[in-house]
C-alpha positions in Angstrom: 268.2 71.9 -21.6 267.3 75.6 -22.7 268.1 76.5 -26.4 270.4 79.1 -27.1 268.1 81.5 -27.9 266.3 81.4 -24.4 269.6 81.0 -23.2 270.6 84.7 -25.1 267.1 86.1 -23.3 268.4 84.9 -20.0 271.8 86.5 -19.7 270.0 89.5 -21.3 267.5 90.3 -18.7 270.4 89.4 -15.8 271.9 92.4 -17.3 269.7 94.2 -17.3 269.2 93.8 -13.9 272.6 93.8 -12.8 272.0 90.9 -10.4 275.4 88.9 -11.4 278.4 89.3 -12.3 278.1 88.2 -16.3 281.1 86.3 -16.8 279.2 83.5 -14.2 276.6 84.2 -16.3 278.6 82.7 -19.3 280.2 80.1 -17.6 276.5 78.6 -16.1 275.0 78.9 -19.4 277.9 77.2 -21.4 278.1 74.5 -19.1 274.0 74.2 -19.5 273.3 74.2 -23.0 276.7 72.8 -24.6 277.5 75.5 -27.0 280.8 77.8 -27.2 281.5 81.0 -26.4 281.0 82.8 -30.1 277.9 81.1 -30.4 276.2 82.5 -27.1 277.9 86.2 -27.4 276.6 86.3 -31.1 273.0 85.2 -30.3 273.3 87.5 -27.3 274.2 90.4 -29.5 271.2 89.9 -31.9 268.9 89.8 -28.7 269.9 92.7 -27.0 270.0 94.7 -30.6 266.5 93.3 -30.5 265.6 94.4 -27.6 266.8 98.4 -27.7 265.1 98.8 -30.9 261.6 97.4 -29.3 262.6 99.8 -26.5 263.2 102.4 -28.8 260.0 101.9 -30.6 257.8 102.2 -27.0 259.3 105.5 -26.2 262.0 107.4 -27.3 264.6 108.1 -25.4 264.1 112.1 -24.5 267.0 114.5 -24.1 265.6 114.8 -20.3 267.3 112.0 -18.3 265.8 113.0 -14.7 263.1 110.5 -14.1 261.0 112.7 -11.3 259.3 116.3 -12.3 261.1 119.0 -10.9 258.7 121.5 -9.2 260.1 125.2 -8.9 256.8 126.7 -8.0 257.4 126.4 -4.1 261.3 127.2 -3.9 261.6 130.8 -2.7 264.4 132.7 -3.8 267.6 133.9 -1.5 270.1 135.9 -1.8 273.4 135.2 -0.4 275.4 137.8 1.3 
């Protein structure tokens, strides 16, 4: 049976990749591990804090949120009539 810990790092990265819907998420890993609700949100909590701030720490998030460069250089300008 996985602790509720790993159980916390689980539901974290399922998340994070949006694969399922998290409420079945909490429902498999109660029924796994034994533990109630409180318990599993708290730990939960204190893992995904733990995870933004290492997040944070690799790179800051920049006021640019477009992920590809935008290149300018080739657009020619028109003018509308």
């Amino acid at each position: 049976r996985p602790s509720i810990l790993a159980s916390a790092c689980i539901k974290a990265a399922i998340k994070g990749l949006s694969l399922k819907n998290i409420h079945q998420i909490d429902e498999i890993i109660l029924k796994l591990i034994h533990c109630n609700q409180i318990e599993l949100s708290h730990t939960y909590y204190m893992i995904e804090q733990l995870f933004q701030s290492y997040l944070q720490n690799i790179k800051p998030s920049s006021k640019r949120r477009c992920l590809v460069p935008i290149d300018t250089s080739s657009q020619q300008l028109t003018k509308v009539k």
